[in-house]
C-alpha positions in Angstrom: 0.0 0.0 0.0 1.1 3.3 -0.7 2.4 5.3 2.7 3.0 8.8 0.9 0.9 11.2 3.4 0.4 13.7 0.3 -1.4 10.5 -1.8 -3.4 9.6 1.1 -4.4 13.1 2.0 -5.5 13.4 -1.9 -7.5 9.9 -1.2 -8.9 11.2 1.9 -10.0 14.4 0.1 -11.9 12.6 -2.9 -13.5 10.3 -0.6 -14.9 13.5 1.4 -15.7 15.1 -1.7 -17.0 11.7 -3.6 -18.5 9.7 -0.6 -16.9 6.8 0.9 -17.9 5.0 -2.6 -21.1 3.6 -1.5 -22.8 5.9 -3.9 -22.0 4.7 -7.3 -23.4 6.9 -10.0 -22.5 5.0 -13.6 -20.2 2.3 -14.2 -20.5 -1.2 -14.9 -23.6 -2.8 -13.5 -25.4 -0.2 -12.7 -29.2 0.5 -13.5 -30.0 2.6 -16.9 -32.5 5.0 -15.7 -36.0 5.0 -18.0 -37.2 8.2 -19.3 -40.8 8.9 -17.9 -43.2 8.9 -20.7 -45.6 12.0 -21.0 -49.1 11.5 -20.6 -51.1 13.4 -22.7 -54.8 14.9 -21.7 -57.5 12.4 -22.6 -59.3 13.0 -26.0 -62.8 12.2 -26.5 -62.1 9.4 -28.6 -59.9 7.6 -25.8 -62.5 8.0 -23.8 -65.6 7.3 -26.2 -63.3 4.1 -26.5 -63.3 3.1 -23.1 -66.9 4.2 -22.4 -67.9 0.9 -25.0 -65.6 -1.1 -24.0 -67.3 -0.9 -21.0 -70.4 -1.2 -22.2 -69.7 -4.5 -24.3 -68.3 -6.0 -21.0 -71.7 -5.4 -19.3 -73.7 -7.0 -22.1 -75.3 -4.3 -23.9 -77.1 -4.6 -27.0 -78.5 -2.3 -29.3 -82.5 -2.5 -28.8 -83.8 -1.6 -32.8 -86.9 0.5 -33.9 -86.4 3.2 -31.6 -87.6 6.7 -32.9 -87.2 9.1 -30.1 -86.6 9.2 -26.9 -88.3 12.0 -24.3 -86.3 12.2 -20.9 -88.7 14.5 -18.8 -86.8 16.9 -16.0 -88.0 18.1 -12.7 -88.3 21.4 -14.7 -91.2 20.4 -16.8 -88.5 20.3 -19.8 -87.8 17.7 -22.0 -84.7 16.7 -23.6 -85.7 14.6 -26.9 -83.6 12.9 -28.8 -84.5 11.8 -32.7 -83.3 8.5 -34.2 -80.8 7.9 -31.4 -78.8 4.7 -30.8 -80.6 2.7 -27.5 -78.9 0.3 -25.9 -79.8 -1.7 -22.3 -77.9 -4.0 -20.2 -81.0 -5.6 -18.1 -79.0 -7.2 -15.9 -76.4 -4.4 -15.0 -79.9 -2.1 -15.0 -78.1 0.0 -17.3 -79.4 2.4 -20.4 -77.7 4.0 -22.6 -78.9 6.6 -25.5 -76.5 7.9 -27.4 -76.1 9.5 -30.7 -79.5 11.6 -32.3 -79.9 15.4 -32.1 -80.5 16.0 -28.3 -83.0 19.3 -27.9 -84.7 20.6 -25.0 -87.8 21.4 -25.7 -91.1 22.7 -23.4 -93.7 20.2 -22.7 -96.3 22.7 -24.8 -93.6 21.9 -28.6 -94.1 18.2 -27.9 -97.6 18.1 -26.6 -99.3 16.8 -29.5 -96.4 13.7 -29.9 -96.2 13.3 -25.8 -100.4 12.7 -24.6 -100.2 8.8 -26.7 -96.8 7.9 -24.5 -98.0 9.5 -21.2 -98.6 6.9 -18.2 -100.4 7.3 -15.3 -97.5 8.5 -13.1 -97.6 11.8 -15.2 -101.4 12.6 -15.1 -100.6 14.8 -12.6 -98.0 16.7 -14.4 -100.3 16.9 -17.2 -102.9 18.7 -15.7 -100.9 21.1 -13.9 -100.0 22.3 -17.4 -103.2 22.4 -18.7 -103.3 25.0 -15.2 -100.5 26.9 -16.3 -101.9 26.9 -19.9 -105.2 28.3 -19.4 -103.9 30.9 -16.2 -101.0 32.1 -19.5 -104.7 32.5 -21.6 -106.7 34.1 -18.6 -103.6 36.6 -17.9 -103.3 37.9 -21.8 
């Protein structure tokens, strides 16, 4: 071994500058590093994508010879959709209508297609239009 106390003092200096050689930063054997792929923002066709992939996984199937469909809100609105694509997962109680011309329309544009599809549930909605109807007539 070398006994020079200026080689040694040199050796003790890169070892404190360095570290003791525990830290090994390249060489032989040591890991490559990967570059971290960017992830770009989603698009709407990634994510139309997974949305029927989904949909295929819970069993849904188109149902044919549907002509519109009229989603009533809580604000006596109605959203209706022409020729749109239906499709149902009964089991997964799932529904999905996609595709068509989505509107929102008043209850008094659709009246005329609505009063044949109506069910009992919605009597009650019906005549409080008729109210607001005929107080709109009364008031002019």
């Amino acid at each position: 071994m070398e006994t020079d106390p200026k080689i040694l003092e040199a050796r003790a200096q890169l070892r404190a500058k360095l570290g003791d050689g525990a830290q090994r930063a390249g060489g032989r054997g040591s890991a490559r590093l990967n570059r971290k792929a960017v992830h770009r923002g989603s698009s709407a066709a990634s994510d139309d994508k997974k949305l029927f992939g989904m949909l295929k996984r819970l069993g849904c199937h188109e149902i044919p010879g549907i002509d519109e469909v009229n989603m009533f809100k809580a604000d006596s609105n109605i959203i209706h959709f022409e020729r749109p694509k239906f499709q149902a997962a009964i089991g997964a109680n799932t529904f999905v209508v996609s595709g068509g011309n989505a509107a929102e329309k008043t209850v008094d544009e659709l009246m005329p297609e609505i009063i044949p599809q109506l069910g009992p549930e919605n009597v009650a909605m019906l005549k409080e239009i008729a109210n607001q109807m005929r107080l709109a007539q009364e008031a002019q």
